[in-house]
C-alpha positions in Angstrom: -158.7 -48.4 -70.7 -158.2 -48.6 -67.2 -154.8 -46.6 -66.1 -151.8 -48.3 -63.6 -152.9 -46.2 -60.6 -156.9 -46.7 -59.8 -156.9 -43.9 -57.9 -156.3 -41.6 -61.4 -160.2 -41.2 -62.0 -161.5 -40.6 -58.6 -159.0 -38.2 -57.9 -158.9 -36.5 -61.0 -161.0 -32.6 -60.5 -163.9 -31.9 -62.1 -163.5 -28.7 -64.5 -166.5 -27.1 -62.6 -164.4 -27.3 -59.6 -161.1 -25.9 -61.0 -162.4 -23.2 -62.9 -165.5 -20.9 -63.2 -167.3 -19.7 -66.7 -164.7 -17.2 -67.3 -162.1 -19.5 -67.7 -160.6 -18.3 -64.8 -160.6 -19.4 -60.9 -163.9 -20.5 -59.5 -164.5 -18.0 -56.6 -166.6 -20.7 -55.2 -164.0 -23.9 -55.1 -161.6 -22.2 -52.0 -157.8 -22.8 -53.6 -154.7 -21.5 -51.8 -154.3 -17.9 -50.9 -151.5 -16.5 -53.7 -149.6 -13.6 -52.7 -150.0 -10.6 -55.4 -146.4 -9.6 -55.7 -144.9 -7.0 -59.2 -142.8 -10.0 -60.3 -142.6 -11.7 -63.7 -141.9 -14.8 -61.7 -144.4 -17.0 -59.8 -145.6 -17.2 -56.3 -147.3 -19.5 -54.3 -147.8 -20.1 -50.4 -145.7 -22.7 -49.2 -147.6 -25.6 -47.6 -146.4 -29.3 -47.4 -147.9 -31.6 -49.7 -146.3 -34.7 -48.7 -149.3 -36.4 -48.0 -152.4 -36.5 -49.8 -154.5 -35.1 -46.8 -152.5 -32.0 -47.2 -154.3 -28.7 -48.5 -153.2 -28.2 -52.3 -150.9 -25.6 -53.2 -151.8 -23.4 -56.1 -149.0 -22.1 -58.2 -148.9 -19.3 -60.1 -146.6 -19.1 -63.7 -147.1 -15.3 -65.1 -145.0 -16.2 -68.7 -145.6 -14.1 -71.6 -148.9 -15.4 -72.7 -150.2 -14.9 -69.7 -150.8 -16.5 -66.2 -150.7 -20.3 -66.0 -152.3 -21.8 -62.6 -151.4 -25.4 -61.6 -153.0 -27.1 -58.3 -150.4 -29.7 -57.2 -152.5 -32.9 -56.0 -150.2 -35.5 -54.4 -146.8 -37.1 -55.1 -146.6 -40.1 -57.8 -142.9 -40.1 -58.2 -139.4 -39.3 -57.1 -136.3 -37.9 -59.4 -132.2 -37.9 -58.7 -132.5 -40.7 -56.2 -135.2 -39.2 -54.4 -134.0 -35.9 -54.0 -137.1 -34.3 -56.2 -140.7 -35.2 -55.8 -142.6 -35.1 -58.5 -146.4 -34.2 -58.3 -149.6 -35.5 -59.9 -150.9 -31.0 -61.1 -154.0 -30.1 -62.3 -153.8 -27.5 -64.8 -155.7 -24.1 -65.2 -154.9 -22.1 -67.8 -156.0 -18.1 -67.5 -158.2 -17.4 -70.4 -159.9 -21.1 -71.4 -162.4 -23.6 -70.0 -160.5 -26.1 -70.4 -157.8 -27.3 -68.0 -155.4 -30.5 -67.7 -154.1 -32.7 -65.5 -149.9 -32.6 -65.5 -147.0 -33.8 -63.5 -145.2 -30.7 -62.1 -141.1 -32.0 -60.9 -140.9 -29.7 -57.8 -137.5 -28.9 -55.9 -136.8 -27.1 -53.0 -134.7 -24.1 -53.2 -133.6 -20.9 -51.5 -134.8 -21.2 -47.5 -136.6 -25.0 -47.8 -134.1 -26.1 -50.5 -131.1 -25.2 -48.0 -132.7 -26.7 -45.0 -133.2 -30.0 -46.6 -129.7 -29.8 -49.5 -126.7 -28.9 -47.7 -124.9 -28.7 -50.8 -126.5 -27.0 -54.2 -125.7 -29.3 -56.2 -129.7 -31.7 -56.9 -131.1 -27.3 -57.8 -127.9 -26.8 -60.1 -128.1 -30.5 -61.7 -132.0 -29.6 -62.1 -130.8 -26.3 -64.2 -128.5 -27.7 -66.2 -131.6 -30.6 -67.0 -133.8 -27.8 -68.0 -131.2 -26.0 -70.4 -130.4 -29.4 -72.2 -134.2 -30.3 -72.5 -134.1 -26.5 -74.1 -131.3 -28.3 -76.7 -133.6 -30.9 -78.3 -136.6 -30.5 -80.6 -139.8 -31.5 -79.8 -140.4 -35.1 -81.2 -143.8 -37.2 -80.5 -141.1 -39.7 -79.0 -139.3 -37.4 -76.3 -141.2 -36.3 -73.3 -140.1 -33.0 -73.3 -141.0 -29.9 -71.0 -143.5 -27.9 -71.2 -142.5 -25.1 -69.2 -140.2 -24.1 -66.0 -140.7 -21.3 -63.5 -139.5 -19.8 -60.0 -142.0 -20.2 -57.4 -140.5 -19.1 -53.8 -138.5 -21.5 -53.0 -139.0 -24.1 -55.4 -138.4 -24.5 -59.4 -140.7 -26.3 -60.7 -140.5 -28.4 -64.1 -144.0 -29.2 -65.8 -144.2 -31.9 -68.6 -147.2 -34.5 -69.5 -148.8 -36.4 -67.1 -148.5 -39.6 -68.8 -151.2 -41.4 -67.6 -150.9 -45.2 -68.7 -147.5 -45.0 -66.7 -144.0 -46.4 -67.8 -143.3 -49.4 -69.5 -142.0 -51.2 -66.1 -145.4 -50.4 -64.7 -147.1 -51.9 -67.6 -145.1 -54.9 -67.5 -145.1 -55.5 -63.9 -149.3 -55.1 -64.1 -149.9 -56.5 -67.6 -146.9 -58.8 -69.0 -145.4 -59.8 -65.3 -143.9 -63.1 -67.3 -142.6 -60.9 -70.0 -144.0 -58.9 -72.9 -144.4 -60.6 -76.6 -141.8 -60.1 -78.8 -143.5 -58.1 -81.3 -144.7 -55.8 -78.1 -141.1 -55.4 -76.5 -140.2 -54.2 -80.2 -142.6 -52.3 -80.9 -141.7 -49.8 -77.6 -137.9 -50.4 -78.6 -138.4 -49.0 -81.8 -140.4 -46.0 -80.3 -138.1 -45.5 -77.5 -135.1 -45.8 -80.1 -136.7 -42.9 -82.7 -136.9 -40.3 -79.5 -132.9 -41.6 -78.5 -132.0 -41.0 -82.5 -133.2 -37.3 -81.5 -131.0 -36.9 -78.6 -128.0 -38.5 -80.7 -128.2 -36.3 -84.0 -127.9 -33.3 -81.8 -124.4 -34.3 -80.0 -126.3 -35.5 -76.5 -126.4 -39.0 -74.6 -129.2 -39.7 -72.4 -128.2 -41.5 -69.4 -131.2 -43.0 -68.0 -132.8 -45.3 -70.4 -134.8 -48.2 -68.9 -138.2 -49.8 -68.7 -139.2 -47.0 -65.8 -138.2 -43.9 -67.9 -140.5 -45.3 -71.1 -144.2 -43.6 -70.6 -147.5 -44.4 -72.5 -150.4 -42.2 -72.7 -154.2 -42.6 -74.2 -153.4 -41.0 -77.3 -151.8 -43.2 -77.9 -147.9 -42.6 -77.6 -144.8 -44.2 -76.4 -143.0 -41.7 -75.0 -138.9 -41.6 -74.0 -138.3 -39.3 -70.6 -135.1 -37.2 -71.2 -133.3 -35.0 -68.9 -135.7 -32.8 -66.3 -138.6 -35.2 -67.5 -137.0 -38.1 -66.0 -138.6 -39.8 -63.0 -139.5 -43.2 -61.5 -143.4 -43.5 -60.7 -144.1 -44.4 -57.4 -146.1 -47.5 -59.1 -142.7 -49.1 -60.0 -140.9 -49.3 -56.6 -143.8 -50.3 -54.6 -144.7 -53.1 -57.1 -140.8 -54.1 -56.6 -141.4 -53.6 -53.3 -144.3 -55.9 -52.7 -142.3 -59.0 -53.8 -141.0 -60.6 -50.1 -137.8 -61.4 -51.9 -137.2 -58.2 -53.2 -134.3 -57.4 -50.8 -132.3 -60.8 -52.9 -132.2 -58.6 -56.4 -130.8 -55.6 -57.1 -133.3 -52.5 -57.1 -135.2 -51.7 -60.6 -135.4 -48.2 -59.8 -131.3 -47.7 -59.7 -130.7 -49.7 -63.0 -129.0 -47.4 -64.9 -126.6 -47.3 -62.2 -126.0 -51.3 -61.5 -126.3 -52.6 -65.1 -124.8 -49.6 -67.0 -122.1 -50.6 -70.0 -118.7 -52.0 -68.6 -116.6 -49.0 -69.6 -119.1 -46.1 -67.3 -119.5 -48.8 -64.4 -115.7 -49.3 -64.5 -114.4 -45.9 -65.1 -113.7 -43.2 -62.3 -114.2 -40.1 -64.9 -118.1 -40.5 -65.0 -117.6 -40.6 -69.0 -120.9 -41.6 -70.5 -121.3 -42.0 -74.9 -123.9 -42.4 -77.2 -122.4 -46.5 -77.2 -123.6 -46.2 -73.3 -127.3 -45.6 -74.6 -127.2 -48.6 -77.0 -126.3 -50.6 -73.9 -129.0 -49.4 -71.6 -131.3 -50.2 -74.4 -130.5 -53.9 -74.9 -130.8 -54.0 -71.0 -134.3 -52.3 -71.3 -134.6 -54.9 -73.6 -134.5 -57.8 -71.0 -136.8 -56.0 -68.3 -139.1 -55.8 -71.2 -138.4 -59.5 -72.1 -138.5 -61.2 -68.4 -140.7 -58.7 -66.3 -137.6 -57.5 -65.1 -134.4 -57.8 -64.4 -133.4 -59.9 -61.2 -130.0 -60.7 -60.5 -128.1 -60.5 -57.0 -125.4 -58.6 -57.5 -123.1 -57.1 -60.9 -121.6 -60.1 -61.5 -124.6 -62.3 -61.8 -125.2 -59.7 -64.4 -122.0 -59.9 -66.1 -122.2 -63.6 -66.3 -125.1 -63.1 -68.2 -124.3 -60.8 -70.5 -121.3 -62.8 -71.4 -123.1 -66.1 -72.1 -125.4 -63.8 -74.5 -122.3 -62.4 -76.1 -121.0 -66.1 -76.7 -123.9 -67.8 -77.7 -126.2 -65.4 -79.5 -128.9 -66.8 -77.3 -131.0 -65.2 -75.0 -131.6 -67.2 -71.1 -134.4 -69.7 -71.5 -135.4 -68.9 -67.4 -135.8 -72.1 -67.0 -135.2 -72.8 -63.0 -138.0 -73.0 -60.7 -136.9 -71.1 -57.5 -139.7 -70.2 -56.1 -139.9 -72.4 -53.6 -136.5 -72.1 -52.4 -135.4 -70.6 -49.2 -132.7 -67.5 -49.5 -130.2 -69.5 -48.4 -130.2 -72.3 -51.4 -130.7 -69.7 -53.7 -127.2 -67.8 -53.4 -125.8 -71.1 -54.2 -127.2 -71.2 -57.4 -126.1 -69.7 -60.6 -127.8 -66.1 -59.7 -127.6 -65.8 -63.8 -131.3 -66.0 -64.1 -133.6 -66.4 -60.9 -137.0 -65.3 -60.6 -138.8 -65.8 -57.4 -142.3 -66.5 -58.8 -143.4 -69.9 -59.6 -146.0 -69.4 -62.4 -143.4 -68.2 -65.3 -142.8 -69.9 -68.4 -140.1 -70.6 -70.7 -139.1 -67.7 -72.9 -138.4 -68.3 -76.5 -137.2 -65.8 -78.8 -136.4 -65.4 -82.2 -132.8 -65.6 -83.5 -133.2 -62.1 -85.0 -134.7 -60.5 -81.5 -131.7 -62.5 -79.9 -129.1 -61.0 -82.6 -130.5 -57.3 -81.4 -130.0 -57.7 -78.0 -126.5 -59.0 -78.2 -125.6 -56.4 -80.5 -126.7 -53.7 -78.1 -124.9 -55.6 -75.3 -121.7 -56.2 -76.6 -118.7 -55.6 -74.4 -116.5 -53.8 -77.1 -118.3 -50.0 -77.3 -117.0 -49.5 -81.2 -118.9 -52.6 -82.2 -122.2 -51.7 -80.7 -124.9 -50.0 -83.6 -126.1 -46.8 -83.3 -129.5 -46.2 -83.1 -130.1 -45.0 -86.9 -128.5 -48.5 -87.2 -130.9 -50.4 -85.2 -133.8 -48.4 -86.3 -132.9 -49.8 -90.1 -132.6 -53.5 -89.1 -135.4 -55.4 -90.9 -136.5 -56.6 -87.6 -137.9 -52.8 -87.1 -138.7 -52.5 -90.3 -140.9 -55.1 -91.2 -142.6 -54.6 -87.5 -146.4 -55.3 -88.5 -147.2 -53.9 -84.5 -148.8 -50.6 -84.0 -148.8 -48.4 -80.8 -152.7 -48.2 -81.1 -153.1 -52.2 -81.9 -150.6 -52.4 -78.3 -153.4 -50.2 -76.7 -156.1 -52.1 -77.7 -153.9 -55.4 -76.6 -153.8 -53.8 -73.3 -157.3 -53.5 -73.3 -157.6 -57.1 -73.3 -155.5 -58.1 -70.9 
């Protein structure tokens, strides 16, 4: 199955170029020079791997089993509004032949991070990521951490390279009309098992959306959480590429714009577990539509309001495409998608229920997620996550 990015393959190193037939570094594959210091904590030379002509940057993680080597490759995302790249890492472990590829969440600390954050606050946000990750069991459904480390100047978060990208990705590439019903479910459901995690132990998320859902080959669906969270690079150029992009509100800031009345209201910054069940009913438009695109927050609430009153989802049913900017912001921005080749949606009235449930303006009234996740339109789900890979095949 061909991956989002179809540079993944080509740029992916062979294991006779990362490591030699000791497991270890191949003396004849030149990496970055590491300076040997008496530290438990990992160095690295500092070199700037904003662009992928620039030399990689070995990294060096001496835990407690041992020393961990990752090469960072090149950027394929950005976290906290840009403030953190996140890297495409190969990874060589110290005593195996067999090494791979990970996403490494880098940020600048110490002398780069105070050159480029005045204030502390994107490294002490990080931290406080890190230790809630360290709150929450592993689950097949979370995309936890697999490790953090000091390197000078930089703290570096490593979790899975998930390689199929996120859901947005998937449906911008595969579904750009919308997903199937049984499809949009199906990663709802998944998606919803990792949140019940989070929720049992006393957290909220925060960022749930189509961007911060991840596939992988294996296959799983995978919900980001906390340090793991980032938007792929994939996602805001293919938002991006549209010439009317600049008319909607961005995809990649959607937990901000189209987050439950009482956060986006409130001065406090006061998020609940009610918040998430919101955030998931709008996840479960992107997935519907291929996207969400409205002008502003109250072409949003106009929507949601009409869902709340009639139970019914928007058919998407005007052609705009041809329409100059001008006539379109005289139009009932409720539903407007630029592209002229979509077709009319139709949902079932128990798909239709869910989402109104999830977007209902009183908080107390909105299921939890052990709620959701016992409604007979999960339960009786006949789709698979391998029968959705092997759909994606297909496409």
């Amino acid at each position: 199955m061909a991956t989002n990015n179809p540079q993944t393959c080509r740029e992916l190193l062979s294991l006779q170029e990362l490591v030699g037939d000791n497991g270890g570094p191949n003396p004849n594959k030149k990496l970055s020079p590491v300076k040997e210091e008496p530290s438990t904590e990992a160095v690295t030379e500092q070199e700037d791997t904003s662009t992928n002509s620039a030399k990689p940057v070995v990294l060096l993680d001496r835990g407690i089993n041992g020393t961990d080597r990752f090469r960072i490759m090149h950027p394929i995302g950005t976290a906290s509004s840009g403030s953190i790249l996140v890297y495409k890492a190969a990874y060589i472990p110290e005593r195996s032949v067999t090494y791979e590829t990970m996403a490494v969440q880098d940020i600048f600390v110490a002398m780069k991070y105070e050159s480029m954050h005045p204030e502390p606050q994107v490294f002490d946000n990080l931290k406080a990521q890190i230790e809630k990750n360290g709150l929450i069991p592993d689950h097949q459904n979370l995309m936890g951490i697999r490790n953090a480390f000091f390197s000078e100047g930089y703290l570096c978060v490593v979790f899975p390279l998930m390689e199929l990208g996120s859901m947005r990705s998937i449906t911008a590439t595969r579904f750009p009309g919308g997903m199937s019903e049984d499809c949009i479910l199906l990663v709802l459901r998944e998606a919803l098992t990792g949140l019940s995690i989070i929720h049992a132990n006393g957290h909220v998320h925060r960022e749930i959306s189509a961007g911060h859902i991840f596939f992988n080959g294996k296959p799983e669906i995978k919900l980001a959480f906390s340090a793991s969270v980032f938007d792929l690079n994939e996602d805001q150029n293919d938002q991006s590429s549209s010439s009317s992009s600049s008319w909607f509100l961005p995809a990649a800031s959607i937990c901000d714009w189209a987050a439950a009345p009482e956060v986006h209201e409130s001065n406090n910054n006061e998020y609940t577990q009610e918040a998430d069940i919101w955030m998931l009913g709008i996840t479960a438009l992107e997935l519907a539509y291929g996207g969400l695109r409205v002008m502003n927050r109250k072409a949003l609430e106009t929507m949601v309001t009409k869902i709340n009153v009639k139970k019914k989802l928007p058919k998407k049913d005007k052609k705009v495409g041809d329409l100059k900017p001008d006539k379109i912001v005289c139009l009932d921005p409720s539903w407007i998608d630029p592209r002229p080749q979509f077709k009319k949606r139709k949902f079932s009235k128990g798909f239709e229920n869910l989402v109104a449930k999830c977007l209902n303006l009183d908080p107390p009234k909105r299921p939890t997620a052990d709620e959701l996740l016992q409604d007979e339109i999960f339960t009786k789900l006949n789709m698979s996550v391998p029968f959705f890979q092997d759909l994606l095949r297909d496409i």
